[in-house]
C-alpha positions in Angstrom: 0.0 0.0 0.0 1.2 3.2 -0.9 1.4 5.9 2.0 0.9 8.8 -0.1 -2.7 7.8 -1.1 -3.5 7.6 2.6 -5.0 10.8 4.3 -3.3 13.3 6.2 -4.7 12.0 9.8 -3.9 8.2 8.9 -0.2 9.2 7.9 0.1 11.1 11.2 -1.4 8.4 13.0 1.0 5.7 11.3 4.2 8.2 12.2 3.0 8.1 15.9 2.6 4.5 15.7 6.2 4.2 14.4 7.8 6.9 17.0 6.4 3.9 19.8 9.6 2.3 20.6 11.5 4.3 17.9 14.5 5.0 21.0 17.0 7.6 19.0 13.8 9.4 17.5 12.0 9.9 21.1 15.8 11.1 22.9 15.9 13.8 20.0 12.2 15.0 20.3 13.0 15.4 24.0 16.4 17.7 23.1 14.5 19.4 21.2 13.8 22.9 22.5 10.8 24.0 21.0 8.3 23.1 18.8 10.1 23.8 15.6 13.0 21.9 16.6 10.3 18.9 17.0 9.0 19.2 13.4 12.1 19.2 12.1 12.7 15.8 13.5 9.1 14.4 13.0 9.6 15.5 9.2 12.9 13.3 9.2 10.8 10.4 10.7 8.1 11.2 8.0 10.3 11.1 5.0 11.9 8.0 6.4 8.5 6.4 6.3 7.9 7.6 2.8 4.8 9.0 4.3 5.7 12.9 2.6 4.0 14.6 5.7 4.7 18.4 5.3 5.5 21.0 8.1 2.1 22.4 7.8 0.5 19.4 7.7 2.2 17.9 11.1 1.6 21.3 12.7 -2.1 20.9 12.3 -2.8 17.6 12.1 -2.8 15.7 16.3 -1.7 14.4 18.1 1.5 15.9 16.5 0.1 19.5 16.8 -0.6 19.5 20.2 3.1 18.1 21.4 4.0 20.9 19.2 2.2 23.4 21.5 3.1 21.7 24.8 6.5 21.9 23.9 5.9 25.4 22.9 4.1 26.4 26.3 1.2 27.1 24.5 -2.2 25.9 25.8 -5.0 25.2 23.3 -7.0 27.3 25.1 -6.6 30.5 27.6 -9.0 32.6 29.7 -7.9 35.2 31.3 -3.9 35.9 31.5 -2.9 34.4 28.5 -1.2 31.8 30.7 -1.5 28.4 30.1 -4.2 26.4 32.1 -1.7 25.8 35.0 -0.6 28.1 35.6 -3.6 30.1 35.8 -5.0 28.2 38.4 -2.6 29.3 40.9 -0.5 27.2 42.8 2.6 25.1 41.9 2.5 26.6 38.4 1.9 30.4 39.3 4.9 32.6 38.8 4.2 36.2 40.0 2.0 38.1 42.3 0.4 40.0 40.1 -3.3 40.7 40.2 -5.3 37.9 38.6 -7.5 39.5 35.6 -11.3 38.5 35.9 -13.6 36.6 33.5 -17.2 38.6 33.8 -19.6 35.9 31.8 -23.0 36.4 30.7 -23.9 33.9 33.3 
């Protein structure tokens, strides 16, 4: 079967599926120091395969996308302090004093 006919989300799905167990490939995704390092090394891994993922493509497509965005320290979503979800919620995550904006709903 030829990988290329495949869609974007089963290509990304069989890369993930290949980076199980794949030792060398998971030690360099976790030198990596930001998400862009990460692609470059998931694009490797892609044209390895043969599965001719592109940059965009593994950027959007998840799982892939959100590692991207973890690594990044960028929550999908934030309310609030533009922080990512733990650290808005105080705590172990929190790192200044400052004033906590507030989130007026309609409710």
């Amino acid at each position: 079967m030829n990988p290329a006919s495949l869609s974007v989300g089963q290509r990304v799905n069989a890369l993930v599926k290949a980076l199980n167990g794949a030792k060398r490939t998971n030690e360099a995704l976790a030198r990596c120091s930001n998400g862009e390092e990460m692609l470059d090394v998931l694009l490797d891994a892609s044209a390895k395969l043969g599965l001719g993922l592109t940059r965009q493509q593994l950027a959007n497509t998840p799982p892939i996308r959100d590692w991207v965005w973890w690594k990044n320290k960028e929550a999908l979503l934030t309310i609030g302090d533009d922080k990512p979800r733990y650290q808005q919620d105080g705590g172990r995550g929190a790192t200044d004093d400052a004033p906590r904006k507030r989130f007026l709903g309609l409710f």
